[in-house]
DRENDO-852531 format. One line per 4 residues: their letters; for each residue x, z, y of C-alpha. Coordinates in nm, 2 decimals. Each point is the difference from the previous one (the first is absolute). Example, Ala and Ser with C-alpha at 12.3 -4.5 7.8 and 13.67 -1.06 7.14 Angstrom:
! residues 2
as) 1.23 0.78 -0.45  0.14 -0.07 0.34 $
! end
This chain:
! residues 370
xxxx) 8.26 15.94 20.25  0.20 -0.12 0.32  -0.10 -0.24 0.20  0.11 -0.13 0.38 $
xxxx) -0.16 -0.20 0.23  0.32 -0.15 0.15  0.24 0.06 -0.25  0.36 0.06 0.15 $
xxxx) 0.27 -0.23 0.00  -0.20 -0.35 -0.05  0.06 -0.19 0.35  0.28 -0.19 -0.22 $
xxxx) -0.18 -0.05 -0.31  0.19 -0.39 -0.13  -0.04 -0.15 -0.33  0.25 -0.24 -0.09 $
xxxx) -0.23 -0.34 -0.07  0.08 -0.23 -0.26  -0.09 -0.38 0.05  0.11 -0.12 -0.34 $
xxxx) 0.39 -0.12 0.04  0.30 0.21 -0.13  0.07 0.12 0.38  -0.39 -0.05 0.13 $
xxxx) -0.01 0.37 0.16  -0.15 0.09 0.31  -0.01 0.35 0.12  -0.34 0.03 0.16 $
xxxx) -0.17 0.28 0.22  -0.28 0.19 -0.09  -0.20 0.01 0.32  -0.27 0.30 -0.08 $
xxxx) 0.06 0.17 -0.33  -0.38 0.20 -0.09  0.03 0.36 -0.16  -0.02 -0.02 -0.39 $
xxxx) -0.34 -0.08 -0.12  -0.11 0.29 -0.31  0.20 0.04 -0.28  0.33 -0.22 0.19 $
xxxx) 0.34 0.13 0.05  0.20 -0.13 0.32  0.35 0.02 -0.09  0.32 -0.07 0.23 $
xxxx) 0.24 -0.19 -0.25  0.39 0.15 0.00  0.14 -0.28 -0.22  -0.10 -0.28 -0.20 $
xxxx) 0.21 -0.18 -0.24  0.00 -0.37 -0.12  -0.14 -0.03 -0.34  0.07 -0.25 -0.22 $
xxxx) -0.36 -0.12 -0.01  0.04 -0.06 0.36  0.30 -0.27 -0.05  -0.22 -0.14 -0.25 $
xxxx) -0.28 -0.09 0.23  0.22 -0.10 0.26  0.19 -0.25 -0.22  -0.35 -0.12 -0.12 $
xxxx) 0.04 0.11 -0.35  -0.31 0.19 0.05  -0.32 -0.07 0.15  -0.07 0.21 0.29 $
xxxx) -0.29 -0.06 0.33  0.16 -0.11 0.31  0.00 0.18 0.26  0.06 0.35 -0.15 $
xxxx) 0.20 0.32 0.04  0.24 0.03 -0.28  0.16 0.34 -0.15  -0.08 0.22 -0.21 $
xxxx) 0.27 0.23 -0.10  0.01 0.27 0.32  -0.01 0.39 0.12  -0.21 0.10 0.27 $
xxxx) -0.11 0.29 0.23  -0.41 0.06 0.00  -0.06 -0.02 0.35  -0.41 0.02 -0.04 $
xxxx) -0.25 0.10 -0.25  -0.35 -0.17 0.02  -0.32 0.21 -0.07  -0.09 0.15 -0.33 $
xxxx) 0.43 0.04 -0.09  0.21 -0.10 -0.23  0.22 0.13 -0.29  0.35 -0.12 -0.18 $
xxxx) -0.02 -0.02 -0.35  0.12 0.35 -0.07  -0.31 0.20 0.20  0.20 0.01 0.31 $
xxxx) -0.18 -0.04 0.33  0.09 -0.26 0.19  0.04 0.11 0.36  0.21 -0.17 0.30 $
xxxx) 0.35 0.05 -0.01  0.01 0.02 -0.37  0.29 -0.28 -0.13  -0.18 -0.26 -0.30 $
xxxx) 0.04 -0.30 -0.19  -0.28 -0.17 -0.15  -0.12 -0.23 -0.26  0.04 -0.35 0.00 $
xxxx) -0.36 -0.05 -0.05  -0.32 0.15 0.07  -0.32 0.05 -0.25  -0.35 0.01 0.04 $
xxxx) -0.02 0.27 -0.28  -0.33 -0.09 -0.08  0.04 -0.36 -0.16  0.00 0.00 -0.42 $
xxxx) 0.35 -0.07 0.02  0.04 0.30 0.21  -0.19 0.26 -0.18  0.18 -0.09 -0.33 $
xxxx) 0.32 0.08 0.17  0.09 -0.35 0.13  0.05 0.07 0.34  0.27 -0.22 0.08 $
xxxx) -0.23 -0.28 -0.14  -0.29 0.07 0.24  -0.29 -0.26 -0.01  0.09 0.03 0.39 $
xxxx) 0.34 0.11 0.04  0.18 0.00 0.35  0.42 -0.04 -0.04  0.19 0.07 0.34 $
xxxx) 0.24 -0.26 0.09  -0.22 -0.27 -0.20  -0.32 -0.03 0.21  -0.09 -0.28 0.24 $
xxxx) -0.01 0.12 0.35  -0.27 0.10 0.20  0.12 0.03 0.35  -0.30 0.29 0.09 $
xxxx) 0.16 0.23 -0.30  0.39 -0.16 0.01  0.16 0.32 -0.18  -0.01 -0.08 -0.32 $
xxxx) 0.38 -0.03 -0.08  0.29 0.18 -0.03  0.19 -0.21 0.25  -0.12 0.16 0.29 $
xxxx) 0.00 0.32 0.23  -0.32 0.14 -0.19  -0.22 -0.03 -0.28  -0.38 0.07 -0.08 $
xxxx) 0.01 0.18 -0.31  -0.41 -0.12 -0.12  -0.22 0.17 -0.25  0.10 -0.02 -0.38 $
xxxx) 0.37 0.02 0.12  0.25 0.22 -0.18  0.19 0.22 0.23  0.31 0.22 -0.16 $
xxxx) 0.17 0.28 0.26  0.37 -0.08 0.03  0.22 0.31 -0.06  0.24 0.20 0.27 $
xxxx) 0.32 -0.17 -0.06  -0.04 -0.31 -0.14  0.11 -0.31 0.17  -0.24 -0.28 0.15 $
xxxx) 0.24 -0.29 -0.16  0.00 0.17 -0.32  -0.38 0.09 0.02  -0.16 -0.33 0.13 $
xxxx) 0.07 -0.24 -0.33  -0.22 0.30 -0.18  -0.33 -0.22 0.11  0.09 -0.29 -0.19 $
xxxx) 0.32 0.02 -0.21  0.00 0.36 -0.10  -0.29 0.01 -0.08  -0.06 -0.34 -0.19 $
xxxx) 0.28 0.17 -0.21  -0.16 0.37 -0.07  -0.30 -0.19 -0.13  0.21 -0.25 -0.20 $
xxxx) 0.13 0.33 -0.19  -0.32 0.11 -0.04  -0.09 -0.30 -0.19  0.29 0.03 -0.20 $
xxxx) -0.05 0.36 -0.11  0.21 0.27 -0.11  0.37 -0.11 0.02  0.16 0.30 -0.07 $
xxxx) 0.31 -0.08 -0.22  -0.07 -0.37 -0.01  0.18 -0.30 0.06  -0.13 -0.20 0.29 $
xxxx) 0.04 -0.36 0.14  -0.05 -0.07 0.37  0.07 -0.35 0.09  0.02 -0.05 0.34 $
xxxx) 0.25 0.22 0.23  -0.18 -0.05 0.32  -0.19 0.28 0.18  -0.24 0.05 -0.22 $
xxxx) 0.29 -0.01 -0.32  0.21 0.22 0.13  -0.23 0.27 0.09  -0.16 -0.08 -0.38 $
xxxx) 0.34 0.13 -0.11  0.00 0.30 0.18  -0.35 0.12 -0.09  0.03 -0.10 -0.41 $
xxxx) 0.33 0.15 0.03  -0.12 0.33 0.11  -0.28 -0.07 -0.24  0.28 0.06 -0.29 $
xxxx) 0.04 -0.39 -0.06  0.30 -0.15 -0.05  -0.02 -0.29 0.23  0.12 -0.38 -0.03 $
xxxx) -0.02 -0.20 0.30  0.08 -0.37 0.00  0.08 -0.16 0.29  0.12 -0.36 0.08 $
xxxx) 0.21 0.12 0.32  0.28 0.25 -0.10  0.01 0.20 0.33  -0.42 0.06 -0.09 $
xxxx) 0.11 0.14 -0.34  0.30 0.25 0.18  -0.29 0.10 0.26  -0.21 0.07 -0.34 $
xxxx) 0.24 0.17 -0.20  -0.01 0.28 0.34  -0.35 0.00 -0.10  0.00 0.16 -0.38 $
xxxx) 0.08 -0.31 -0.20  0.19 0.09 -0.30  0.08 -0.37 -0.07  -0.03 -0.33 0.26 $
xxxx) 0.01 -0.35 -0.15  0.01 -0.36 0.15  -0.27 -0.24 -0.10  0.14 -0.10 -0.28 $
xxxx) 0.14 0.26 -0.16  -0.20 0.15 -0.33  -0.16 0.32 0.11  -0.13 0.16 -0.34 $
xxxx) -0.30 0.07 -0.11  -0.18 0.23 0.23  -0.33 0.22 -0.04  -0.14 -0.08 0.34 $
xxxx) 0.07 -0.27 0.26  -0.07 -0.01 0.34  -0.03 -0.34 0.17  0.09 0.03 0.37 $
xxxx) 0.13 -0.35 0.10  -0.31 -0.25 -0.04  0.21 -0.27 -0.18  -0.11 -0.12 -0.31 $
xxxx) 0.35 0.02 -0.14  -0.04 0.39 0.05  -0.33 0.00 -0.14  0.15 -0.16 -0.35 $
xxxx) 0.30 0.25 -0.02  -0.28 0.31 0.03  -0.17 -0.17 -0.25  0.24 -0.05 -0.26 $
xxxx) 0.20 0.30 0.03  -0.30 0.17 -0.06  -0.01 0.19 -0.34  -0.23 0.12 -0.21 $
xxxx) -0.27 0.24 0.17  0.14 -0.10 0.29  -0.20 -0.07 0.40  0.14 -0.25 0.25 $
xxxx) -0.15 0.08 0.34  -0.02 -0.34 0.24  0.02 0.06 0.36  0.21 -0.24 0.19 $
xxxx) -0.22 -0.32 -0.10  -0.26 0.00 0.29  0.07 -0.38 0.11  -0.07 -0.29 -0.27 $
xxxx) 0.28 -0.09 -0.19  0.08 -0.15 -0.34  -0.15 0.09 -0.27  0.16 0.20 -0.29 $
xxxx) -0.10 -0.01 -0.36  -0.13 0.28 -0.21  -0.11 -0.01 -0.38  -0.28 0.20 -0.04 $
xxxx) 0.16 0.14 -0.39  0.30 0.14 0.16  -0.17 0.16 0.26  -0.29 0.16 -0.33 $
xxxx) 0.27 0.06 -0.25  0.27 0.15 0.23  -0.34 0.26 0.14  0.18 -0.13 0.36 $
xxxx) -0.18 0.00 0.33  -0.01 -0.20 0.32  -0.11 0.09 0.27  -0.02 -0.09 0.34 $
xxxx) -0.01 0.22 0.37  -0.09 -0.08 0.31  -0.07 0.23 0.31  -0.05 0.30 -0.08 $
xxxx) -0.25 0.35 -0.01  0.06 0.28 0.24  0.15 0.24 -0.21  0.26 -0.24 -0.07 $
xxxx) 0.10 -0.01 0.41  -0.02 0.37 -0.05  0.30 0.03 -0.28  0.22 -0.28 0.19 $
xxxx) -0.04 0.20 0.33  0.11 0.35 -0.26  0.27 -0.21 -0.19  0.18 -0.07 0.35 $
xxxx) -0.01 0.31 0.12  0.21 0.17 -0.31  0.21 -0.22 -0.05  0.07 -0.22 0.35 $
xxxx) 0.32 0.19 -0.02  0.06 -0.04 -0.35  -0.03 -0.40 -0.01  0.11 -0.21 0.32 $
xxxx) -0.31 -0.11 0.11  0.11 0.04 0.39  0.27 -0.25 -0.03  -0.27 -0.27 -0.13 $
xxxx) -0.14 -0.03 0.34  0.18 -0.19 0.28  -0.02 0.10 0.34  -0.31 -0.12 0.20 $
xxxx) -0.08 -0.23 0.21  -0.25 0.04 0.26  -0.32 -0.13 -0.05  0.06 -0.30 0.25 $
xxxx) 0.24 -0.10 -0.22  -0.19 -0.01 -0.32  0.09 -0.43 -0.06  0.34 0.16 -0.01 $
xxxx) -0.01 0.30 -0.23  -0.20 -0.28 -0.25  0.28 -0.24 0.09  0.28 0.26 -0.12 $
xxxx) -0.17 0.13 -0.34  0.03 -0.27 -0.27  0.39 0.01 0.09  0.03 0.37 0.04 $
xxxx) 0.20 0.26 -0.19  -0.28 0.28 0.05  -0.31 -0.10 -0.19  -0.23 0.05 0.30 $
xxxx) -0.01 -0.03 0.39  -0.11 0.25 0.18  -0.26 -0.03 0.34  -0.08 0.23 0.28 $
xxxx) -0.22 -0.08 0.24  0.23 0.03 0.31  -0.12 -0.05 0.34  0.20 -0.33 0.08 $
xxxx) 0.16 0.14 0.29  0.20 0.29 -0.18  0.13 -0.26 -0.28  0.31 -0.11 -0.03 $
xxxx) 0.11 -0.35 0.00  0.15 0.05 -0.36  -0.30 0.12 -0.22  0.05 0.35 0.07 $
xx) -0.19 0.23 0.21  0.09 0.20 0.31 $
! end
């Protein structure tokens, strides 16, 4: 257990406010920053990235409280520990100094839903980057200089050598993606539809691929399905090319177009695995004697349990150098610049924008830091 009374480093604690338009952010200072309270984590963040999820609630195409303090794909430093410790998923201690990323949301662990193994579908779950602000406990978010890390949180160490762009998309996309496999099962020597070629497709690819799948991604943008095929697809399609019959597919994209492929390339014994759809959207039929007779299974993830932030954060780490993953990270903006980074994303070749929180007076005029 560590704890510090006046924790180092804090006289420019900011969190980057958002008041509910498309380039509503305000950095704002944190006058007096307390110690941790027991069981809390202080961290420093190194580098957030912009999630998709985030462009989705600043185009209003999901509800989200205004204000708040988006982000939550981001690697940090622990800077504090609060009474009574904590420890990553693994056993590890966490101590100051020690580099993390954590879960998206955090559990009360002692809610039905919880004990049955349904954290991420706590009676009282907590997501960083989705809360409504409170202005005497602001850190919430990932777009910021810190983050308070609260009890029920899931904290994974980040190995020696393993970059913060390639590392921060492991608290939402990576993730999201180790526990869609896990739904899916076994894939070894299967053939396996992702739809979708975004973040979360791409690095779907990669991880059924070294699952021993032989990987179909379809994509509507042809320079999406080149990034994919550097990311263990065997085949790539367009939209409306036919794709086979598959024994798994995994739904990445959240458009009901996507959903209806998965569903009838599935064959017999087959799972489809729905992740992308977390905003309403059409609806897509499904006849009940297909899905008995053809012994085929739907189901759907969202979130995720610790042990799934645990096997993103491992996957990276092997095979980072293996798979691209660096070049799918812009270069960052400085937090003060956040409206621009958001700006830049929908339009971008990488499939994520990188943020740091950089003191305004060493950034540069152009995005980049000093």
């Amino acid at each position: 257990m560590t704890s510090v009374d006046s924790p180092p480093g804090l006289v420019d604690a900011r969190y980057a406010r958002w008041d509910g338009a498309p380039d509503a952010f305000v950095v704002v200072p944190v006058p007096a920053l307390p110690p941790p309270g027991a069981g809390e984590v202080l961290v420093r963040i190194d580098l957030a990235t912009v999630c998709g999820s985030d462009l989705h609630t600043v185009g209003g195409r999901r509800s989200a409280p205004v204000p708040a303090v988006l982000g939550h794909e981001q690697v940090g430093t622990v800077v504090a520990v609060g009474a009574g410790g904590a420890v990553c998923v693994d056993g590890t201690p966490v101590v100051p100094g020690l580099r993390v990323v954590w879960s998206i949301t955090a559990s009360c662990g002692d809610c039905d839903r919880c004990r049955r193994g349904a954290t991420q579908k706590c009676r009282t779950l907590r997501k960083y980057g989705h809360e409504p602000l409170d202005e005497r406990a602001p850190l919430t978010g990932g777009f910021a200089t810190h983050c308070v890390l609260v009890p029920g949180t899931s904290v994974v160490a980040v190995p020696d050598g393993l970059p913060d762009a390639v590392v921060s998309p492991a608290s939402c996309a990576t993730a999201t993606v180790a526990a869609v496999l896990g739904a899916a099962g076994p894939l070894d020597g299967c053939r396996v539809l992702v739809t979708g070629a975004g973040m979360l497709g791409v690095t779907a690819s990669a991880m059924a691929a070294r699952a021993g799948a032989h990987v179909v991604v379809v994509d509507p943008d042809p320079g999406r399905r080149r990034q994919a095929a550097r990311f263990g697809a065997a085949e790539v399609r367009g939209t409306r090319e036919p794709v086979g019959e598959v024994d798994a597919a995994l739904e990445l994209s959240g458009r009901p177009a996507a959903v209806r492929a998965c569903l009838d390339a599935l064959g017999v014994g087959g799972t489809a695995v729905l992740a992308g759809s977390v905003s309403p959207g059409e609806p897509v039929a499904l006849d009940p004697q297909w899905l008995v007779r053809g012994l085929r299974t739907v189901v759907g993830v969202h979130n995720y349990r610790p042990a799934d932030l645990q096997r993103a954060t491992d996957f990276l780490a092997a095979h980072h150098r293996t798979y691209p993953f660096a070049e799918l990270v812009g270069s960052p903006y400085p937090l003060h610049r956040l409206a621009a980074a958001v700006a830049a994303a929908p339009g971008a070749v990488e499939l994520r924008q990188a943020v740091v929180p950089t003191p305004p007076e060493t950034a540069r005029a152009d995005g980049g830091t000093a």
